[in-house]
KOLROKE-310495 format. One record per atom (N, C-alpha, C, O, CB): residue in three letters; x, y, z. Coordinates in steps of 0.2 Angstrom, whole numbers, plus 5000, padded with zeros to 4 digits. Glycine has a CB too. Example, Ala and Ser with C-alpha at 12.3 -4.5 7.8 and 13.67 -1.06 7.14 Angstrom:
<atoms>
ALA506649725039 ALA506249785039 ALA506649845039 ALA507149835042 ALA505749785045 SER506449895035 SER506849955036 SER506450005039 SER506750065040 SER507049975029 
</atoms>
This chain:
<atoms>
UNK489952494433 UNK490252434431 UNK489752384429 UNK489252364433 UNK490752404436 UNK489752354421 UNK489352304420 UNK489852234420 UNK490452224418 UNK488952324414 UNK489352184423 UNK489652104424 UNK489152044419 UNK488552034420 UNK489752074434 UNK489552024416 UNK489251944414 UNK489551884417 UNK490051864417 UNK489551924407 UNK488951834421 UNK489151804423 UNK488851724420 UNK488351704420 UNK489051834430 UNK489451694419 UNK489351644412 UNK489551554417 UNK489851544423 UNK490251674405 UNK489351514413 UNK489251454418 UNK489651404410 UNK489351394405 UNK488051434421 UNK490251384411 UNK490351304406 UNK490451234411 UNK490651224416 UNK491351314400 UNK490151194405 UNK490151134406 UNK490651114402 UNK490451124396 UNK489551114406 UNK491351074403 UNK491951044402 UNK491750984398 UNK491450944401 UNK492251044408 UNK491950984393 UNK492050914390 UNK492450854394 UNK493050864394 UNK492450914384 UNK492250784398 UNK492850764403 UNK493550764400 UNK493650754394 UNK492750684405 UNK494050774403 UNK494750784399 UNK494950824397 UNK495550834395 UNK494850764396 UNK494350864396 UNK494850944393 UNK494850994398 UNK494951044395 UNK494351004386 UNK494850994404 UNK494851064409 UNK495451094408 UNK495451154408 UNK494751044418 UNK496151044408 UNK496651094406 UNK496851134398 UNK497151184398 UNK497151064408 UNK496551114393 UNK496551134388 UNK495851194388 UNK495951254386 UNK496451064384 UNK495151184390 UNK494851234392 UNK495151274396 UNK495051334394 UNK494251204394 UNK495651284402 UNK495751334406 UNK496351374404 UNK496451434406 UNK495851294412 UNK496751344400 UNK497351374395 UNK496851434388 UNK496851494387 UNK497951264390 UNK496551384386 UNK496051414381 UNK495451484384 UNK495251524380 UNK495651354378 UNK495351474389 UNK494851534392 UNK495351594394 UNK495251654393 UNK494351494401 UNK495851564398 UNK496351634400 UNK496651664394 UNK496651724394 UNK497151604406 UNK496951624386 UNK497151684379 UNK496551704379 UNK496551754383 UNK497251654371 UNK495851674377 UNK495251724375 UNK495251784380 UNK495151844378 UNK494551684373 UNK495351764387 UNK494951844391 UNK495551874389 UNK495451934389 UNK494851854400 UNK496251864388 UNK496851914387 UNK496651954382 UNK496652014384 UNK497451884385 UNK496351924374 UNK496051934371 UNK495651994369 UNK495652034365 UNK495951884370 UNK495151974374 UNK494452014375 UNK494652064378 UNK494352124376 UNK493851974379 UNK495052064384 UNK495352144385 UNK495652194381 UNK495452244382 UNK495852134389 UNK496252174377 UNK496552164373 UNK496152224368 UNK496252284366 UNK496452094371 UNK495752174366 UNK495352224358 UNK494552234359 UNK494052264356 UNK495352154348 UNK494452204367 UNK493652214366 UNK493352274372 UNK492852294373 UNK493152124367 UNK494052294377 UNK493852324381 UNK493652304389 UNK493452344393 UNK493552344376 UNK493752244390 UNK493552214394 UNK493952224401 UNK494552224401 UNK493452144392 UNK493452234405 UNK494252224414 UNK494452174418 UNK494552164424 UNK494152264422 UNK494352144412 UNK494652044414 UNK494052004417 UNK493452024417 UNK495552044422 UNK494251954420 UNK493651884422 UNK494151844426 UNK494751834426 UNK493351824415 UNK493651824430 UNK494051764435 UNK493451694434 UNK492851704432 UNK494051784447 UNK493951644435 UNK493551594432 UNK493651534439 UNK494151534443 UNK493951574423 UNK493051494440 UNK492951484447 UNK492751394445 UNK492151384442 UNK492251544450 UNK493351344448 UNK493051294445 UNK492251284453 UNK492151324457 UNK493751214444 UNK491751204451 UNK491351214455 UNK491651154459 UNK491951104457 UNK490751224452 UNK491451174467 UNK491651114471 UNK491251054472 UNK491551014475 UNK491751124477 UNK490751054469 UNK490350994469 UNK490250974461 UNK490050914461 UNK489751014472 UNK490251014454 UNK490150974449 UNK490950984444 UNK491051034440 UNK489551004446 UNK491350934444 UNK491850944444 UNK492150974437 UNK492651004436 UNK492150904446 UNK491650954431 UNK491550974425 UNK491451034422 UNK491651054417 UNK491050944423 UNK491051074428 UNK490851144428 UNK491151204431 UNK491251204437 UNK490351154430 UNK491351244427 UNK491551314429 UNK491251384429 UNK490951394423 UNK492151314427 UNK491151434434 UNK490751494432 UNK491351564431 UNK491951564435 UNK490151504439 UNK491251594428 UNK491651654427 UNK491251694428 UNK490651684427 UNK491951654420 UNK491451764430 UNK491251844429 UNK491651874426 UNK492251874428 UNK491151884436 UNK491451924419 UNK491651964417 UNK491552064419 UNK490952094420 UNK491651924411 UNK492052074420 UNK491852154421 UNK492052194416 UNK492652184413 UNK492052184428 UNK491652244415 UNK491752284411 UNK491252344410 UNK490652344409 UNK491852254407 UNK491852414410 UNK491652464412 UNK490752494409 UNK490352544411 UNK492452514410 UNK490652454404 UNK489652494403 UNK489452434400 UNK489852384398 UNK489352584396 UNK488952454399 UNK488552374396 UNK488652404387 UNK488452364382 UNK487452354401 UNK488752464386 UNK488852474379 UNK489452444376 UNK489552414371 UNK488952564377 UNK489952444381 UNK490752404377 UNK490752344378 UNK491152304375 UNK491552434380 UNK490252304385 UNK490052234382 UNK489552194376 UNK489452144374 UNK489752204387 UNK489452254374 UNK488952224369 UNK489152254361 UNK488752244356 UNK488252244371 UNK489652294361 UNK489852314355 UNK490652254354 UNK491152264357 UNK489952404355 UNK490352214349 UNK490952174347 UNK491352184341 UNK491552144338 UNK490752124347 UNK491352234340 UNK491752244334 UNK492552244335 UNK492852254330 UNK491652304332 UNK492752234343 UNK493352214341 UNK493452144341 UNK493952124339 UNK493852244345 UNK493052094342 UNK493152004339 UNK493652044331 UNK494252034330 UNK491951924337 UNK493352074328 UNK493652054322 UNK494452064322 UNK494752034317 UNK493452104317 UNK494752094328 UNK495352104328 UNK495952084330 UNK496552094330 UNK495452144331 UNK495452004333 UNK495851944338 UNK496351914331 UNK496151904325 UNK495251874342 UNK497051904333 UNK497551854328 UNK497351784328 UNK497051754332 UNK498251854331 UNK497651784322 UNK497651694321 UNK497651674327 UNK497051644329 UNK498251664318 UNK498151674331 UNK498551634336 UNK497751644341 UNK497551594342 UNK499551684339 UNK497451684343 UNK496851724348 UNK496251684344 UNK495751644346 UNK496751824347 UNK496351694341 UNK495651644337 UNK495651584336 UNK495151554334 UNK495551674331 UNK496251544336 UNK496351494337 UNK496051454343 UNK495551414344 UNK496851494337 UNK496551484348 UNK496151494356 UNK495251484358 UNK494951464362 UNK496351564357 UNK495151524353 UNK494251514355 UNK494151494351 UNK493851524347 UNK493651574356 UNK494351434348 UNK494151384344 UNK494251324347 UNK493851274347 UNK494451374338 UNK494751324351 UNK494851274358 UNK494351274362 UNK494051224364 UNK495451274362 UNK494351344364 UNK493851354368 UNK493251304368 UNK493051264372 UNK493751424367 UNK493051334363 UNK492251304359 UNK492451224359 UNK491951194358 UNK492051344350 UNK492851194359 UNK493051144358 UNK492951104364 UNK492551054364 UNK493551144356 UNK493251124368 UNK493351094373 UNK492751084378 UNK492851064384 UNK493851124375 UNK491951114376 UNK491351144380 UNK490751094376 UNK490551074370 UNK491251254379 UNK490451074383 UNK489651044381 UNK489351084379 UNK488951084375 UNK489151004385 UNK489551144383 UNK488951214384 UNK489151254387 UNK489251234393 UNK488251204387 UNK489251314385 UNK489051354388 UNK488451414388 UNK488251434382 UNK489451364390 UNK488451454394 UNK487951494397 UNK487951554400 UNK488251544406 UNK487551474399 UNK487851614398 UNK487851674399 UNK487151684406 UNK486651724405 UNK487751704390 UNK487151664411 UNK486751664418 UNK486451724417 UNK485951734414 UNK487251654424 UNK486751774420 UNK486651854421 UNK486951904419 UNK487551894418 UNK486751864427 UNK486851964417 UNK486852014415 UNK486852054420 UNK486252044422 UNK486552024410 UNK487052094425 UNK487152144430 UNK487452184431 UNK487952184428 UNK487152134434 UNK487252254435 UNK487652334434 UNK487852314442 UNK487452284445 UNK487052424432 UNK488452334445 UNK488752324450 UNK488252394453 UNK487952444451 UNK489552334448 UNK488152364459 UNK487852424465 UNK488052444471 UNK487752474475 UNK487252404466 UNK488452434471 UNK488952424480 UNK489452384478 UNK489152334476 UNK488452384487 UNK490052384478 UNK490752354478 UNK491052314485 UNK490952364489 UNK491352424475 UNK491252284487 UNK491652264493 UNK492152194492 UNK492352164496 UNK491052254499 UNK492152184487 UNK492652124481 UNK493452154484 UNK493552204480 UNK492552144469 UNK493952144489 UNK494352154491 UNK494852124485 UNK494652074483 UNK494252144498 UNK495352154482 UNK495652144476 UNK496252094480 UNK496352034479 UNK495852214470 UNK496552114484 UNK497152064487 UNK497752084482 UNK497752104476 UNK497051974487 UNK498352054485 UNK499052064482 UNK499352034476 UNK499852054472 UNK499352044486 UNK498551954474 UNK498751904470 UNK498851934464 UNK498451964462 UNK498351844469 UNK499451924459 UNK499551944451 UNK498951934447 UNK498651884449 UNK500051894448 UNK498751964442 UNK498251944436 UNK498051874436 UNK497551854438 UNK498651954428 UNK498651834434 UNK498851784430 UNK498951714436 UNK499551704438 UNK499651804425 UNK498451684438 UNK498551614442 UNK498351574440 UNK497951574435 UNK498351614447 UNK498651504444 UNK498551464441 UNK498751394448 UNK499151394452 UNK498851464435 UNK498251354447 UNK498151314453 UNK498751284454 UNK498851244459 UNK497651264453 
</atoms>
């Protein structure tokens, strides 16, 4: 399993607009790009900042993007908020999973604080 593990910095006032907008695009990215979803992690000390990990099964189907072309209006709208809503963000690490012990739990896909 390969993971991206990605760092945004929040425009003040947009976290819920950024957090509505990050959950369509990973729908998205699963969707048409192949991806096994992302959890997104605000930080407890910089309140602006959040870090995400995305997984996905090789580092060939994270890096072949040929399905972005596939995302809808409505999806691509979405990561235009996305982008909107961000001072910056950053792509941290690139890593191959080597040992697993991420206990998955009962919680649904789909949370929300």
């Amino acid at each position: 399993m390969y993971v991206a593990i990605y760092e945004f910095e929040v425009k003040p006032g947009c976290a819920q607009d950024f957090e509505r907008s990050w959950a369509a695009v990973t729908d998205a990215i699963c969707e048409h790009r192949g991806s096994l979803g992302s959890r997104l992690h605000r930080s407890a000390d910089r309140p602006n900042v959040y870090v995400a990990y995305a997984q996905w099964p090789s580092a060939d189907v994270y890096h072949d993007e040929t399905g972005m072309g596939q995302f809808t209006a409505e999806q691509q709208m979405a990561r235009q908020r996305m982008r909107d809503s961000l001072m910056r963000s950053e792509t941290l690490h690139l890593v191959e999973v080597c040992d697993d012990r991420l206990v998955a739990g009962d919680s649904p896909r789909k949370t929300t604080r």
